[in-house]
N, C-alpha and C positions, 0 to 999 in steps of 0.2 A: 369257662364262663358260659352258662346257658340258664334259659328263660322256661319260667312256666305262667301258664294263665291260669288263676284258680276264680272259684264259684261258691256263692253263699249259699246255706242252706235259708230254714223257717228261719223267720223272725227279721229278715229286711225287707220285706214286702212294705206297698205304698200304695194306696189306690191311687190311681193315675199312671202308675210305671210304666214306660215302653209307650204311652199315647200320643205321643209325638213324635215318637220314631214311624209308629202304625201310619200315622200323616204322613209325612214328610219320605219315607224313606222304602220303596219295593220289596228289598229283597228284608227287610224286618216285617213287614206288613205282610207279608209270604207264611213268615215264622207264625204270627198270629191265628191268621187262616187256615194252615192248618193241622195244629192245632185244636184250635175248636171243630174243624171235620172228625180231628181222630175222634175224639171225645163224644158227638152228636150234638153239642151244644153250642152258646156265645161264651164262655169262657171267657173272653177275651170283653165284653161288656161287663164283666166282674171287674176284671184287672183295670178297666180306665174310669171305670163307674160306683162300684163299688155295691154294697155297703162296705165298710170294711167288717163288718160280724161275717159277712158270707165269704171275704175274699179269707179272710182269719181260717175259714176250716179246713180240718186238715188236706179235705180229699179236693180242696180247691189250690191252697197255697203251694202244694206242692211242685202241680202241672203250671201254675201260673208264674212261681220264680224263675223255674225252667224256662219257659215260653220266655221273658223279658229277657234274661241272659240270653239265650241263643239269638232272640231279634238282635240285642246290641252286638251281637262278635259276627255276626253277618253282613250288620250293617255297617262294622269300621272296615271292612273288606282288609283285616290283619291278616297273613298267613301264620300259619299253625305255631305255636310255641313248642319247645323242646321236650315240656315236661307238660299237663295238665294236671289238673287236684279239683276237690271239692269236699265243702263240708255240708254234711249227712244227705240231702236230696243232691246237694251240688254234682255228689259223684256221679250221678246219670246225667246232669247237664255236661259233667267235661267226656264224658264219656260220648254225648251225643254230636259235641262239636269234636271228637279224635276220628270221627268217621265209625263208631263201633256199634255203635247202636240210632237207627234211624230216629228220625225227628215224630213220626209217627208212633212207634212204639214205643219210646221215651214218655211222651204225655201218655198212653196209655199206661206204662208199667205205672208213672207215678201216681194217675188217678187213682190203680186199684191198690198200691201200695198205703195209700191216703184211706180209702176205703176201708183195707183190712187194718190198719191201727186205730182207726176209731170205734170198725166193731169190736176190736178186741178190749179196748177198755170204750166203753162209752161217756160221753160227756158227764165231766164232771165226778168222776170215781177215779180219774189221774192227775197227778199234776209235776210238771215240771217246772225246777228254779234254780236260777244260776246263785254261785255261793261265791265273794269277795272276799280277800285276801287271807284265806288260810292255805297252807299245805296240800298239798294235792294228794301225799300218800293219810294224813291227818281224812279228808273227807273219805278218803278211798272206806277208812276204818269205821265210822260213824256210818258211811251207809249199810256197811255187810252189817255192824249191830242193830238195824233197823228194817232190814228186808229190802231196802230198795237199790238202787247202782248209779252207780257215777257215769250219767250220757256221753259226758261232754268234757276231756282234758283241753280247754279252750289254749290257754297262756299260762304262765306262772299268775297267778294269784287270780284266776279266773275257773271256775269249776261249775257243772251244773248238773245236778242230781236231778232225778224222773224214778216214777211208780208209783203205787197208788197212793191214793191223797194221803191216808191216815200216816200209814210210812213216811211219806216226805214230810210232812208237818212234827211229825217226833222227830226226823233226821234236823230238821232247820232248827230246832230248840238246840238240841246236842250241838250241833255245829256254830248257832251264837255263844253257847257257852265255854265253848272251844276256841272263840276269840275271834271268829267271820265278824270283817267289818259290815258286811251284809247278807243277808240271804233274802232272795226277792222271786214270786213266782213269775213266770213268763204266760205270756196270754198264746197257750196252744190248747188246741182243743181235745189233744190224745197224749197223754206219756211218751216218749221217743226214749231209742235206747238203753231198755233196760227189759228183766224179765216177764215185765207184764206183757209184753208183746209176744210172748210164745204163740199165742192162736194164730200169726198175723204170718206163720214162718208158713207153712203149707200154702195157705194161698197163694201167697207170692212163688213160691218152686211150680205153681202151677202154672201163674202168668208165666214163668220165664220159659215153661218150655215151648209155649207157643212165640218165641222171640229169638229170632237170630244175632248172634253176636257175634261182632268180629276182629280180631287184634286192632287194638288204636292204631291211628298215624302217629300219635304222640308219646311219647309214656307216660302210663296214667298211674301217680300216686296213690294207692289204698287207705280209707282208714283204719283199714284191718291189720294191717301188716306194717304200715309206713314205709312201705321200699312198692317200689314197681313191680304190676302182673300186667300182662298182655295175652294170659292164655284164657278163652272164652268161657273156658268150664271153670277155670279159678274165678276169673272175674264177676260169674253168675254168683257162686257161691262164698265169693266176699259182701257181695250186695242184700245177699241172705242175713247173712250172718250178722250183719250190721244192725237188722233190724230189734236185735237183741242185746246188743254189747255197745260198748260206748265208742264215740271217734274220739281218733287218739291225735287231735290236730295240733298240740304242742311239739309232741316226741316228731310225728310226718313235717314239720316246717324243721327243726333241729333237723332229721334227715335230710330235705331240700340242702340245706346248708353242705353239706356231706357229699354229696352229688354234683356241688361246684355249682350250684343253682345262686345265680346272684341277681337275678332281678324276677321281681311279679308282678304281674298284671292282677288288679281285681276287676271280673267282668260280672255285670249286673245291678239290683239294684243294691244301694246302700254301699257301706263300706267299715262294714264288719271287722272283714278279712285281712284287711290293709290295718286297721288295729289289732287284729290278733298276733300277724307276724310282726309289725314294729315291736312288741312287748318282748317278743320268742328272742327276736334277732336283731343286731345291727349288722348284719352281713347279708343281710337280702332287702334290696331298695324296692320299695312300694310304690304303685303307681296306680289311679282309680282308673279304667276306661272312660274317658267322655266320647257321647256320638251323640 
């Protein structure tokens, strides 16, 4: 029997998140501060203030779901869980709280990680949208005949396809007529995991090599692989690699299961994650963090 903590990626953001922790609670309010130093900004007047069009971009959401999750798992003063995971940004916040990569470099990698996918598709020439209740190798097929890629193996009957707009709009036709109870776009402001992101791979191998990384205290789940890496040069180049390929977060909770992994923690905001494994599993108990 052993425990992992996992972490949401885009799309559970909330203006206000962690502002009452920023109040009430030091070593979260630590988290926020800095934070906004690594970055040279208020950051952190996004995340409690909003707009939400500005907290929404990408090269903000990223550093800001990080920043809430790591305030709250600081501020339940939990020790470390057996296993850590996250989905798609997630992975640099479990990453940040296994001790492998500092809280400083974290919001940096994610700013420019943010950065480089929105130059590499600009607003409004991507879009991403999750597709309900079809087959998952059925979507797999409708995207390769259409040019674009399946981001996101969420749950059984949960999928979400990304790249560029025209592609995804012929993919969502095919895939209604294929029998998706729905196909629906997600409000991101860059495509995620798929090959329009090829521009976005060099930058990033450049941030990383100004970044030291160091074996988790945890073991840290991949999307890449859905089994454990703990080595610093795999770990960079899983993070890479992501940027292009889809997370495979059905097959990596089925693995959880495998690993004798029977309870989870979701830290952060929202509670995604605690739905995505309930669908996967009934052998892994969900539990939301409150602090």
């Amino acid at each position: 029997m052993s425990n992992i903590f996992v972490f949401p990626g885009q799309g559970a953001q909330v203006v206000g998140m962690g502002a009452e922790l920023y109040k009430n609670n030091a070593d979260a309010r630590a988290v926020f501060d800095e934070v906004d130093d690594a970055l040279g900004e208020k950051l952190s007047n996004i995340i409690f203030n909003g707009p939400m069009e500005d907290l929404t971009l990408t090269r903000n959401v990223q550093p800001a779901i990080m920043a809430t999750s790591v305030a709250m798992y600081r501020a339940s003063g939990l020790p470390l869980a057996d296993y850590v995971a996250g989905h798609s940004l997630g992975e640099y916040t479990a990453l940040c709280v296994a001790g492998a990569i500092s809280l400083t470099d974290t919001a940096k990698l994610l700013r420019a990680r943010g950065n480089a996918m929105q130059t590499a598709v600009p607003v409004g020439m991507g879009q991403t949208s999750v597709v309900l209740g079809l087959d998952t190798d059925v979507v797999r097929e409708i995207c390769a005949e259409s040019g674009i890629d399946m981001a996101n193996d969420n749950c059984p009957g949960q999928v979400v396809i990304s790249g560029l707009k025209d592609g995804v709009e012929v993919a969502s036709e095919k895939l209604k007529a294929a029998g998706a109870r729905r196909v629906m776009p997600l409000a991101l402001s860059a495509p995620v995991h798929c090959r329009a992101q090829e521009k976005s791979i060099d930058v990033m191998r450049a941030e990383f090599d100004r970044v030291e990384i160091h074996k988790p205290q945890s073991k840290w789940i991949s999307n890449k692989t859905c089994s454990v890496i703990d080595n610093p040069d795999e770990i960079r180049d899983a993070l890479i690699y992501q940027l292009t390929h889809g997370v495979r977060w059905r097959e990596s909770v089925l693995e959880m299961v495998n690993m004798g992994i029977t309870d989870a923690t979701e830290i952060g905001p929202g509670n995604v994650l605690s739905g995505l494994i309930s669908r996967t599993t009934d052998k892994i108990i969900v539990k939301k963090l409150e602090v």
